[in-house]
C-alpha positions in Angstrom: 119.0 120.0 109.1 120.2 118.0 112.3 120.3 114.1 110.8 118.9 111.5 112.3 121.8 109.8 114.0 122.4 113.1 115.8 119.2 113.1 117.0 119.8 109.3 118.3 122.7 110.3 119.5 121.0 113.4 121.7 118.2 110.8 122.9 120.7 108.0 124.2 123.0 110.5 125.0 121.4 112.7 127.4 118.1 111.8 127.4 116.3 114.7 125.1 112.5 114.2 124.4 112.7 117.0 122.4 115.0 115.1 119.6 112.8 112.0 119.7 109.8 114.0 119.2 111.7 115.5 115.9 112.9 111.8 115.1 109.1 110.9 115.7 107.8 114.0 113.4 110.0 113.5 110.5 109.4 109.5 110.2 105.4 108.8 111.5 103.9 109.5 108.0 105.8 107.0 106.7 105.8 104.2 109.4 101.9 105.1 109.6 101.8 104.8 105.3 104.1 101.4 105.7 101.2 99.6 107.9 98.5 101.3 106.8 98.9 99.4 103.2 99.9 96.2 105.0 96.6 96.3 107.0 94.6 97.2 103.7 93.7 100.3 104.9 93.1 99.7 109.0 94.0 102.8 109.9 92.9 102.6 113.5 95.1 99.5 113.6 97.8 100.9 111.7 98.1 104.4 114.0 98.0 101.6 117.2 101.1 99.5 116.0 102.5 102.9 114.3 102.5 104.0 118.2 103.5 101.1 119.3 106.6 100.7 117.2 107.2 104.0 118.3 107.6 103.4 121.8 109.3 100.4 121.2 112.0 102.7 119.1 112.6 104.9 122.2 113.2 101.7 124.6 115.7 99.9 122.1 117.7 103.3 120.6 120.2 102.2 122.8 120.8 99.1 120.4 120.6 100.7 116.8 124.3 99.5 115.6 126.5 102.7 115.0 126.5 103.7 110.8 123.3 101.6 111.0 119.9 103.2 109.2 117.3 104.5 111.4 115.1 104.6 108.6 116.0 100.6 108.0 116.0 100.1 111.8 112.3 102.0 112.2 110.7 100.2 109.5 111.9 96.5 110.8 110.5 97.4 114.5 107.1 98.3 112.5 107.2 95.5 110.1 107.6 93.6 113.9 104.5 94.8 115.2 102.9 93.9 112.0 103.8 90.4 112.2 103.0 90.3 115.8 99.6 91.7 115.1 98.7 89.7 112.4 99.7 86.5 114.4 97.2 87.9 117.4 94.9 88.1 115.2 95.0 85.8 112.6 91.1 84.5 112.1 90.3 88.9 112.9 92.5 90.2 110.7 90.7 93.0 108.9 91.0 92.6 105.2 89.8 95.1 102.9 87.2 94.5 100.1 88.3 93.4 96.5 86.9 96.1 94.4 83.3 95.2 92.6 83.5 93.9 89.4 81.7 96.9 88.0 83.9 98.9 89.1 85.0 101.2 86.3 89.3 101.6 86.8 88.9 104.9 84.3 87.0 106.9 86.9 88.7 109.3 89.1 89.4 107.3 92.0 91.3 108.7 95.5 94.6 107.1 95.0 94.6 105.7 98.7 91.4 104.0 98.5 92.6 102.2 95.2 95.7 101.4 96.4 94.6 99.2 99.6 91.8 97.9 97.1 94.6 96.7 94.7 96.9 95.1 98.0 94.2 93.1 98.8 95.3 90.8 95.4 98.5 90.1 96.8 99.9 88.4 99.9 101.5 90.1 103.0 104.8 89.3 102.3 104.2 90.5 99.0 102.4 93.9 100.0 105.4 94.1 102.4 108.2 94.0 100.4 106.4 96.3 97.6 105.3 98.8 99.9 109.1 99.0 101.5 110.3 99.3 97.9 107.7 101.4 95.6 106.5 103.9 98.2 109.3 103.7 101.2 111.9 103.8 98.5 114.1 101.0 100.5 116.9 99.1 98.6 116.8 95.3 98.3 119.2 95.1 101.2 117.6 97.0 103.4 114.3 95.3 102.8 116.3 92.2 103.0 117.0 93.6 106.8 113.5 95.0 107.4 111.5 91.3 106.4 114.9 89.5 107.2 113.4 87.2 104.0 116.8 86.8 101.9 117.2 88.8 98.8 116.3 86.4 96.2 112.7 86.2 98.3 112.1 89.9 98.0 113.0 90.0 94.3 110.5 87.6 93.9 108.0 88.6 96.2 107.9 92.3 94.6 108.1 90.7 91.1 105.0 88.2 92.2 102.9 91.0 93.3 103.8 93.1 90.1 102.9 90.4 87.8 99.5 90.0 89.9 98.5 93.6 89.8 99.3 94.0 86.3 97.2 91.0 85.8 94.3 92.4 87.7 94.7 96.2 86.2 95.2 95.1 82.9 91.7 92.6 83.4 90.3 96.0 84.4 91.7 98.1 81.4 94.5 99.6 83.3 97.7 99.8 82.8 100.8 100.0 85.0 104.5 101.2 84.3 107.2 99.1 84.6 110.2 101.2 87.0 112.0 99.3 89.1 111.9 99.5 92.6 113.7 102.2 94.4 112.5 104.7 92.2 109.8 106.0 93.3 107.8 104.7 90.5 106.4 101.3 89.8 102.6 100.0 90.3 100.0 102.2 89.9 102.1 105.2 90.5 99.7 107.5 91.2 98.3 105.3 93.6 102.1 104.5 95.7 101.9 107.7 97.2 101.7 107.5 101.1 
C-alpha cells in the first residue's frame, strides 16, 4: 500500500489528481466522523466543512513540513474550519438535543445517535480533544498540534469531559470503561465508533 507521503509527494510533485483522490478516499470517513461529532451530529454541515477542508488540503500540500503527519496535518485544517464555522455562526450554531429524561440508556440505541446525544454534555473543546483521542486515535501531541491548546489543556479537557459523561451515564444507569486515550477504547465504546 502506497503511504500517504508518497501520495503527497505525487500531488506536489507532478500534479496527480489521481493520488489526491486516493489521499481523499482513504481519510474522508474520518475527517467527516471528526466534525460530524463536533457539530452534534450536523451532518450537512459537517460534509460542507469536511469538503471544505479538503480543498483547503490540496491548496496548502505544498506546506505540510517533510516527516510531518498528514493525518495530524488533515485533522488541524478540519478542526480550522470548525473553529471558523462555529465563529460564523455563533448565535446559529446547531446543537443537538440532550436526550429526554425518560429516556431508557438500556434500550438498544444506534450508537451514532447516542453518541452526538451524549457530546452535547460537554463543551467543544472538550468534544474536540475526545473525539481526536477516543475515536481518531491521536496522541496527546498530536492533538496538542491539531487544537494547538498545550498538553496539560487536552489532558484536562478529555479528563473533564470523561468525568461529565460518566456523571451523566452513570445518572442514567450506564456505565462507561475507563481506557485511556489512544486506545481505541474509552467512553461509551460502542458508541466512539465513527
Amino acid at each position: 500500500m502506497v503511504s500517504d507521503m508518497e501520495l503527497v509527494a505525487r500531488v506536489t510533485g507532478s500534479n496527480d489528481q489521481a493520488a489526491f483522490q486516493m489521499l481523499v478516499e482513504r481519510h474522508q470517513a474520518a475527517i467527516r466522523g471528526f466534525l460530524r461529532r463536533l457539530l452534534h451530529g450536523d451532518y450537512g454541515t459537517a460534509d460542507d466543512l469536511a469538503q471544505e477542508t479538503f480543498l483547503m488540503a490540496y491548496r496548502k500540500l505544498h506546506t505540510l513540513k517533510s516527516g510531518g503527519s498528514f493525518v495530524s496535518w488533515l485533522h488541524t485544517i478540519a478542526y480550522r474550519q470548525f473553529l471558523g464555522f462555529t465563529r460564523k455562526h455563533l448565535r446559529q450554531q446547531v446543537m443537538a438535543e440532550p436526550p429526554e429524561q425518560s429516556h431508557d440508556p438500556g434500550q438498544s440505541v444506534d450508537a451514532e445517535i447516542l453518541v452526538q446525544r451524549l457530546m452535547g454534555f460537554v463543551s467543544p473543546e472538550e468534544r474536540a480533544c475526545m473525539t481526536l483521542a477516543y475515536s481518531s486515535g491521536l496522541s496527546h501531541p498530536e492533538i496538542s498540534e491539531v487544537t494547538g491548546y498545550p498538553m496539560g489543556t487536552v489532558k484536562s479537557h478529555i479528563q473533564r469531559g470523561k468525568q461529565k459523561l460518566q456523571r451523566w451515564l452513570k445518572d442514567h444507569d450506564h456505565t462507561i470503561s475507563k481506557d485511556k486515550p489512544g486506545t481505541g477504547k474509552g467512553p461509551a465504546q460502542e458508541a466512539q465508533r465513527a
